[in-house]
C-alpha positions in Angstrom: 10.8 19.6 5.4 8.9 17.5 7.9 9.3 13.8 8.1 6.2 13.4 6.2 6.7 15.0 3.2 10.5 14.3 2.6 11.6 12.0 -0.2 12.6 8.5 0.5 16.2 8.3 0.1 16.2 4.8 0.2 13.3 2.4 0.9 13.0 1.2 4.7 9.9 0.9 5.1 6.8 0.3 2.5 3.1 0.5 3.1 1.4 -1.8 1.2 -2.9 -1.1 0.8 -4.6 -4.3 -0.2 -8.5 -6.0 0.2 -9.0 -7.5 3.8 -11.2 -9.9 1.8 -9.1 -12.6 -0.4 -10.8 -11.8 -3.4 -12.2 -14.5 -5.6 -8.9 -15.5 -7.5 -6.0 -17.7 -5.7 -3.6 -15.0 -8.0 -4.7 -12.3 -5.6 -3.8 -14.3 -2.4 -0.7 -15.5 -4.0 0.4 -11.8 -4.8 -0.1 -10.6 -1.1 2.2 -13.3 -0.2 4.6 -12.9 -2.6 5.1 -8.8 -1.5 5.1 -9.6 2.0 8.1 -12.2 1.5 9.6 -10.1 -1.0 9.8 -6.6 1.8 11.0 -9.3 3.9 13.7 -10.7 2.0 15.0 -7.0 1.1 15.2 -6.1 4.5 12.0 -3.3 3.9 9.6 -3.1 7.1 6.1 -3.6 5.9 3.0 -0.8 7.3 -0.4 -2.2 6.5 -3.6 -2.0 8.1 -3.6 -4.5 10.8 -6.0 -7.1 9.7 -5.0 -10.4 9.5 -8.1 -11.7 7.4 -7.9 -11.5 3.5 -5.1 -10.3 1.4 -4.1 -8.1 4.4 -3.6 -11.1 6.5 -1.5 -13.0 3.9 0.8 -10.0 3.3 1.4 -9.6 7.0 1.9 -13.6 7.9 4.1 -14.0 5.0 6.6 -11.0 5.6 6.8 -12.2 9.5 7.7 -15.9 8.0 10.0 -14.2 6.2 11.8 -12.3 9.6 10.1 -9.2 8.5 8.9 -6.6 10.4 5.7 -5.8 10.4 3.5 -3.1 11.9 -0.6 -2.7 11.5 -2.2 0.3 12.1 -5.6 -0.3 12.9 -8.7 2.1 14.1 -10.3 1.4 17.7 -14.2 0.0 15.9 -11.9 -2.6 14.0 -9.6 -4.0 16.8 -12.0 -7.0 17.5 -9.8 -10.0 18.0 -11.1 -11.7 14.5 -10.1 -8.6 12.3 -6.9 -7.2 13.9 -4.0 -9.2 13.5 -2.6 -10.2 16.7 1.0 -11.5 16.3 2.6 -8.3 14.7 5.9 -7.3 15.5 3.9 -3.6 16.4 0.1 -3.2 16.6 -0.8 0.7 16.9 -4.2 1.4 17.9 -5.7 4.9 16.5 -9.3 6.5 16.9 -10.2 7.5 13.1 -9.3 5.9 9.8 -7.7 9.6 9.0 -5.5 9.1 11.9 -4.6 5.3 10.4 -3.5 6.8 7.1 -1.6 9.8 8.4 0.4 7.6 10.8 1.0 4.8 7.6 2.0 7.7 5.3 4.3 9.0 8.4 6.4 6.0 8.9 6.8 4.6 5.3 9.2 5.5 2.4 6.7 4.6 -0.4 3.2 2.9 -0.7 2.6 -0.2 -2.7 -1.3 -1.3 -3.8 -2.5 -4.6 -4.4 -6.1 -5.2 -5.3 -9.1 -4.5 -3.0 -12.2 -2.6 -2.6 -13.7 1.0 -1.6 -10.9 1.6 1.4 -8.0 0.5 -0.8 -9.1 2.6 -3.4 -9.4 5.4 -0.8 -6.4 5.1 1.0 -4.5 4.9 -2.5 -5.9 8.3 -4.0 -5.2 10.2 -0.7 -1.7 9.4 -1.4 -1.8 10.2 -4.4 -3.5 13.4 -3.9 -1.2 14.4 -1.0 1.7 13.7 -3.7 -0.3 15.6 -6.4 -0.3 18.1 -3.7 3.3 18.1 -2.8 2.1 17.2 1.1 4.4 14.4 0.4 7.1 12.8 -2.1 6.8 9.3 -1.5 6.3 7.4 -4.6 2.7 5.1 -5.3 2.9 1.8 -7.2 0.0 -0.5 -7.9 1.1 -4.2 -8.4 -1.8 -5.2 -11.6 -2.4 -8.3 -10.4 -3.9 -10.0 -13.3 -4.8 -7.1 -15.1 -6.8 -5.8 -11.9 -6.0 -2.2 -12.5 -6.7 -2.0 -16.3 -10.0 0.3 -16.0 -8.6 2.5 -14.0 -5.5 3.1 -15.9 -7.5 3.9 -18.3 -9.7 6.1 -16.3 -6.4 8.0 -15.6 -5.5 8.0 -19.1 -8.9 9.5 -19.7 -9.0 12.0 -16.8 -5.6 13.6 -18.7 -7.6 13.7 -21.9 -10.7 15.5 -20.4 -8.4 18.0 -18.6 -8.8 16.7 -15.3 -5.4 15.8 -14.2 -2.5 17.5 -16.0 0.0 15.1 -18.1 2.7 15.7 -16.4 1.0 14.3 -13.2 -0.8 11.0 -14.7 2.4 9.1 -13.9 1.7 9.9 -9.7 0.6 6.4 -9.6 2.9 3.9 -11.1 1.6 0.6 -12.6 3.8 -2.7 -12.8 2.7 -6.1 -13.2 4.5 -7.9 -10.4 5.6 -7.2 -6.6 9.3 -7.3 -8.0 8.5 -4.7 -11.1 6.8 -2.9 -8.9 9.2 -2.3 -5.5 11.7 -2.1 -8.3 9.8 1.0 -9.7 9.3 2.5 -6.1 13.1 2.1 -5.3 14.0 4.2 -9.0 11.6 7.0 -8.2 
Protein backbone atom coordinates (compact mmCIF):
# COMPACT_ATOMS: atom_id res chain seq x y z
CA UNK A 1 0.00 0.00 0.00
CA UNK A 2 1.64 3.27 -1.03
CA UNK A 3 1.95 6.13 1.32
CA UNK A 4 -0.92 7.68 -0.23
CA UNK A 5 -3.58 5.53 0.20
CA UNK A 6 -2.69 3.93 3.65
CA UNK A 7 -4.90 4.62 6.61
CA UNK A 8 -3.78 7.12 9.23
CA UNK A 9 -2.84 5.27 12.18
CA UNK A 10 -2.78 8.22 14.16
CA UNK A 11 -3.06 11.86 13.15
CA UNK A 12 0.33 13.75 12.43
CA UNK A 13 -0.43 15.77 10.12
CA UNK A 14 -4.02 17.37 8.94
CA UNK A 15 -4.87 19.29 5.81
CA UNK A 16 -7.23 21.67 6.34
CA UNK A 17 -9.20 23.30 2.85
CA UNK A 18 -10.70 26.67 3.70
CA UNK A 19 -11.72 30.21 1.53
CA UNK A 20 -8.60 32.51 0.92
CA UNK A 21 -11.22 35.24 1.22
CA UNK A 22 -12.50 35.84 5.07
CA UNK A 23 -15.94 35.50 4.28
CA UNK A 24 -18.45 38.00 5.41
CA UNK A 25 -18.96 36.66 9.03
CA UNK A 26 -16.22 37.25 11.95
CA UNK A 27 -17.53 33.34 12.98
CA UNK A 28 -15.71 32.18 9.90
CA UNK A 29 -12.34 34.04 10.69
CA UNK A 30 -12.67 32.97 14.20
CA UNK A 31 -13.09 29.21 13.18
CA UNK A 32 -9.84 29.27 11.00
CA UNK A 33 -8.08 30.39 14.01
CA UNK A 34 -9.45 28.31 16.32
CA UNK A 35 -8.27 24.91 14.03
CA UNK A 36 -5.02 26.30 13.40
CA UNK A 37 -4.31 26.73 17.38
CA UNK A 38 -6.11 23.70 18.07
CA UNK A 39 -3.54 21.30 15.33
CA UNK A 40 -1.10 23.22 17.13
CA UNK A 41 -1.82 22.59 20.64
CA UNK A 42 -2.22 18.67 19.69
CA UNK A 43 1.00 18.51 18.25
CA UNK A 44 -0.78 17.81 14.49
CA UNK A 45 1.35 19.64 11.55
CA UNK A 46 -1.09 21.61 9.58
CA UNK A 47 -0.95 21.27 5.19
CA UNK A 48 -2.97 24.12 3.62
CA UNK A 49 -2.66 25.96 0.63
CA UNK A 50 -0.12 28.51 1.15
CA UNK A 51 -2.00 31.69 1.18
CA UNK A 52 -1.75 33.88 3.86
CA UNK A 53 -4.90 36.15 2.95
CA UNK A 54 -8.44 35.12 4.15
CA UNK A 55 -9.37 32.19 6.31
CA UNK A 56 -6.17 30.43 4.84
CA UNK A 57 -4.07 33.10 6.30
CA UNK A 58 -5.72 32.94 9.75
CA UNK A 59 -5.40 29.19 10.00
CA UNK A 60 -1.72 29.34 9.05
CA UNK A 61 -0.67 32.47 11.49
CA UNK A 62 -2.52 31.06 14.27
CA UNK A 63 -1.15 27.34 14.21
CA UNK A 64 2.56 29.00 13.85
CA UNK A 65 1.58 31.28 17.09
CA UNK A 66 0.71 28.25 18.52
CA UNK A 67 4.52 26.49 17.74
CA UNK A 68 2.82 24.62 14.95
CA UNK A 69 4.17 23.45 12.00
CA UNK A 70 2.98 24.55 9.15
CA UNK A 71 3.49 23.77 5.43
CA UNK A 72 1.63 25.63 2.25
CA UNK A 73 1.61 24.11 -0.93
CA UNK A 74 1.04 26.57 -3.39
CA UNK A 75 1.00 26.57 -7.53
CA UNK A 76 3.75 28.73 -9.41
CA UNK A 77 0.67 31.57 -11.07
CA UNK A 78 -0.28 32.08 -7.23
CA UNK A 79 3.20 32.60 -5.56
CA UNK A 80 3.04 36.47 -5.85
CA UNK A 81 4.34 37.79 -2.60
CA UNK A 82 0.57 39.20 -1.56
CA UNK A 83 -1.07 35.73 -1.90
CA UNK A 84 1.56 33.16 -0.73
CA UNK A 85 2.26 33.18 2.78
CA UNK A 86 5.74 33.96 3.37
CA UNK A 87 6.75 32.96 6.98
CA UNK A 88 5.83 29.17 6.89
CA UNK A 89 7.80 26.74 8.60
CA UNK A 90 7.88 24.94 4.62
CA UNK A 91 6.58 26.73 1.45
CA UNK A 92 6.53 23.99 -1.57
CA UNK A 93 6.18 25.51 -4.86
CA UNK A 94 4.26 23.15 -7.57
CA UNK A 95 3.35 23.85 -11.33
CA UNK A 96 -0.50 22.74 -11.41
CA UNK A 97 -3.28 22.90 -8.81
CA UNK A 98 -3.46 18.83 -9.42
CA UNK A 99 0.08 18.65 -8.42
CA UNK A 100 -0.96 20.91 -5.06
CA UNK A 101 -3.66 18.48 -4.05
CA UNK A 102 -1.72 15.28 -4.78
CA UNK A 103 1.31 16.51 -2.68
CA UNK A 104 -1.43 17.77 0.33
CA UNK A 105 -3.28 14.44 0.17
CA UNK A 106 0.42 12.77 0.18
CA UNK A 107 1.71 14.25 3.32
CA UNK A 108 -1.46 14.40 5.49
CA UNK A 109 -3.28 11.81 7.73
CA UNK A 110 -6.80 13.26 7.27
CA UNK A 111 -8.34 16.45 5.65
CA UNK A 112 -10.43 19.00 7.58
CA UNK A 113 -12.89 21.66 5.62
CA UNK A 114 -13.83 24.94 6.76
CA UNK A 115 -15.99 27.20 4.64
CA UNK A 116 -14.94 28.68 1.23
CA UNK A 117 -15.75 28.83 -2.37
CA UNK A 118 -15.45 26.91 -5.86
CA UNK A 119 -11.65 25.53 -4.94
CA UNK A 120 -12.55 24.43 -1.42
CA UNK A 121 -15.39 22.74 -2.70
CA UNK A 122 -13.09 21.18 -5.35
CA UNK A 123 -10.35 20.17 -3.38
CA UNK A 124 -12.86 18.61 -0.77
CA UNK A 125 -14.80 16.25 -3.32
CA UNK A 126 -11.53 14.99 -4.96
CA UNK A 127 -10.83 13.62 -1.60
CA UNK A 128 -13.68 12.45 -1.20
CA UNK A 129 -13.92 10.82 -4.48
CA UNK A 130 -10.35 9.36 -4.20
CA UNK A 131 -11.79 7.85 -0.79
CA UNK A 132 -15.05 6.80 -2.55
CA UNK A 133 -12.57 5.30 -4.80
CA UNK A 134 -10.38 3.55 -2.31
CA UNK A 135 -7.20 5.69 -3.92
CA UNK A 136 -6.99 6.59 -0.35
CA UNK A 137 -8.29 5.99 3.40
CA UNK A 138 -7.85 9.14 5.03
CA UNK A 139 -10.86 10.36 6.59
CA UNK A 140 -12.82 14.01 5.44
CA UNK A 141 -14.48 16.27 8.03
CA UNK A 142 -16.22 19.49 7.37
CA UNK A 143 -16.20 21.85 10.51
CA UNK A 144 -20.22 23.59 9.84
CA UNK A 145 -19.39 26.69 10.79
CA UNK A 146 -22.59 28.31 11.54
CA UNK A 147 -24.61 25.96 9.77
CA UNK A 148 -22.37 26.67 6.42
CA UNK A 149 -22.64 23.20 5.23
CA UNK A 150 -26.41 22.61 5.75
CA UNK A 151 -27.41 22.57 1.82
CA UNK A 152 -25.06 20.36 0.99
CA UNK A 153 -25.68 17.88 3.58
CA UNK A 154 -28.67 17.78 2.32
CA UNK A 155 -27.65 17.58 -1.14
CA UNK A 156 -25.77 14.41 0.06
CA UNK A 157 -28.69 13.21 1.83
CA UNK A 158 -30.57 13.65 -1.44
CA UNK A 159 -27.91 12.24 -3.90
CA UNK A 160 -28.46 8.73 -1.60
CA UNK A 161 -32.17 9.11 -2.21
CA UNK A 162 -31.86 9.55 -6.08
CA UNK A 163 -29.41 6.64 -6.35
CA UNK A 164 -26.48 8.62 -6.92
CA UNK A 165 -24.24 7.75 -4.13
CA UNK A 166 -24.82 4.45 -2.33
CA UNK A 167 -25.85 4.62 1.57
CA UNK A 168 -23.22 3.02 2.78
CA UNK A 169 -20.87 5.75 1.30
CA UNK A 170 -22.95 9.14 2.29
CA UNK A 171 -20.95 9.15 5.55
CA UNK A 172 -17.34 9.71 3.29
CA UNK A 173 -17.64 13.21 4.40
CA UNK A 174 -18.08 13.69 8.08
CA UNK A 175 -19.96 16.79 9.44
CA UNK A 176 -19.31 18.31 13.00
CA UNK A 177 -20.02 21.58 14.31
CA UNK A 178 -16.76 22.70 15.82
CA UNK A 179 -12.83 22.28 15.03
CA UNK A 180 -12.81 20.12 18.36
CA UNK A 181 -15.95 17.78 17.19
CA UNK A 182 -14.55 17.67 14.22
CA UNK A 183 -10.56 16.56 14.67
CA UNK A 184 -12.18 14.54 17.31
CA UNK A 185 -14.28 12.64 14.52
CA UNK A 186 -11.10 12.44 12.10
CA UNK A 187 -8.98 10.87 15.03
CA UNK A 188 -12.07 7.94 15.69
CA UNK A 189 -12.24 7.10 12.03
Amino acid sequence: MSEFSRAPSELRSVCVFCGSAPGRQPHFVEAARATGSLLALRGIALVYGGGHIGMMGALADAALAGGGKVTGVIPQHLMRPEVAHQGLTELIVVESMHQRKRLMADRADAFLVLPGGYGTLEETFEMVTWLQLGLHRKPVALINVGGYFDALLRWIRQSVDAGFVRPEQAHLLQAEATPQLALARLRGA
